[in-house]
SEBA-220478 format. One line per field, with one value per residue (C-alpha): x, y, z; residue number from 1; residue in one letter. Coordinates in steps of 0.5 Angstrom, whole numbers, plus 500, padded with zeros to 3 digits. Layout:
c1 (X:...)
c2 (Y:...)
c3 (Z:...)
i (NUM:...)
aa (A:...)
END
This chain:
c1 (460:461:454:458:464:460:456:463:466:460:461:468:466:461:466:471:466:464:472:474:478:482:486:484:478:476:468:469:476:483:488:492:487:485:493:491:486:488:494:489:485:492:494:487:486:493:491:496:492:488:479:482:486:480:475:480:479:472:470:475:472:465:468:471:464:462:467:466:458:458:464:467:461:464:465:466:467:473:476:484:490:493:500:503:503:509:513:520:520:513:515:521:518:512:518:522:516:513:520:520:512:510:516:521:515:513:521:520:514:516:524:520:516:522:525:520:519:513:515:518:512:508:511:510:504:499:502:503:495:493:497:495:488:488:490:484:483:488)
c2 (746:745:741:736:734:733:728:724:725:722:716:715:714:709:706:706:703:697:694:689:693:686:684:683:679:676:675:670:667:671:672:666:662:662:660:654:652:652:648:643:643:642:636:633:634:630:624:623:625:619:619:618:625:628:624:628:634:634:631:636:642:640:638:645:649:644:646:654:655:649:648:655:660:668:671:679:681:676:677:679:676:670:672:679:679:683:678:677:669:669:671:667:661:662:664:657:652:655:653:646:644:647:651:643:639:643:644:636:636:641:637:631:634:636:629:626:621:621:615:622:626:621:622:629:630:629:632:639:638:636:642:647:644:647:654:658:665:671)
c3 (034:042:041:036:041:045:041:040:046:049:044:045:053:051:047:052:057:053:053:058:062:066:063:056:056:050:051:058:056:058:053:057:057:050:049:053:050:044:045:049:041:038:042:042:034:034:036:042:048:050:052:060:059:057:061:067:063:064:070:073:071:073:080:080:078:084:088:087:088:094:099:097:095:094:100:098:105:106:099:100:097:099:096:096:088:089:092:088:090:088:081:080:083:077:072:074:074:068:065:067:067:061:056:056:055:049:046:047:043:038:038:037:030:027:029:026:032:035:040:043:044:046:053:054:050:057:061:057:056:063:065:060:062:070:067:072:071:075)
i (1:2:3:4:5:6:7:8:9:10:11:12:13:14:15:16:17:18:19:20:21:22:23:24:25:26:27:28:29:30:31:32:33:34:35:36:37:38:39:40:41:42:43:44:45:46:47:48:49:50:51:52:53:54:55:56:57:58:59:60:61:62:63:64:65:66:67:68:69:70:71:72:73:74:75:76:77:78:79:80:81:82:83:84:85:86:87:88:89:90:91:92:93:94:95:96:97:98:99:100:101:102:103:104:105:106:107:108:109:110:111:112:113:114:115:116:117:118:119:120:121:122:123:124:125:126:127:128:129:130:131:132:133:134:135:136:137:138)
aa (X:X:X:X:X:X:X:X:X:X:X:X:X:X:X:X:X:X:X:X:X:X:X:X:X:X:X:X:X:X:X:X:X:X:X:X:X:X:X:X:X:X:X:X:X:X:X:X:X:X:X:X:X:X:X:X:X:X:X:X:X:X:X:X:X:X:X:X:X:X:X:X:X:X:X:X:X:X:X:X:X:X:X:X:X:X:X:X:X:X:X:X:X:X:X:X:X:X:X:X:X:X:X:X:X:X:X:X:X:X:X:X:X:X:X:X:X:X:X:X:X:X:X:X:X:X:X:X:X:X:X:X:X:X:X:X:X:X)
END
């Protein structure tokens, strides 16, 4: 019997070991960013985002991986926060930018679907997916 729940309490601890345990990782993309990139996949299928708007996509990315093996390779012994993650500005700060960059321009867009004008959405539809574009991991 004690042999049994061993056997099981040994597989639920492998069980266990086996989940992310940052913060709800899927594979390699955080929850946040498969947010993002499904936004990013629905303007792009919508036809309202233009070959430059992904050209700046791209290029940005690669120019990011370039960046972070080359210029800025990981230094483990220098690792500290730059911001205290605690902080109450900090928090309200990402609060209110995250409400005019992101939350008004997607209420436009969805304001402009209900509307039924696409002259509207045509204005905001950029910037919501260069901006859900530049999500990077916490």
């Amino acid at each position: 019997m004690s042999e049994e729940l061993n056997s099981i309490e040994t597989q639920a601890q492998n069980l266990i070991s086996k989940h992310p345990k940052n913060g709800g990782e899927i594979f390699f993309l955080t929850f946040r960013q498969l947010n993002c990139l499904a936004v990013m996949v629905i303007l792009g299928a919508s036809g309202m985002v233009s070959l430059e708007d992904f050209g700046i996509f791209v290029f940005s990315a690669i120019y990011m991986c370039f960046l972070s093996k080359f210029a800025f390779p990981l230094n483990e012994a220098q690792q500290k926060p730059v911001f205290d993650p605690d902080s109450k500005i900090l928090g309200f700060y990402l609060l209110f930018t995250a409400v005019i960059g992101l939350f008004l321009p997607i209420f436009y867009i969805f304001y402009g679907i209900i509307g039924g004008d696409k002259d509207e959405i045509k204005a905001a539809v950029p910037h919501v997916f260069l901006l859900t574009s530049q999500v990077n991991p916490p």
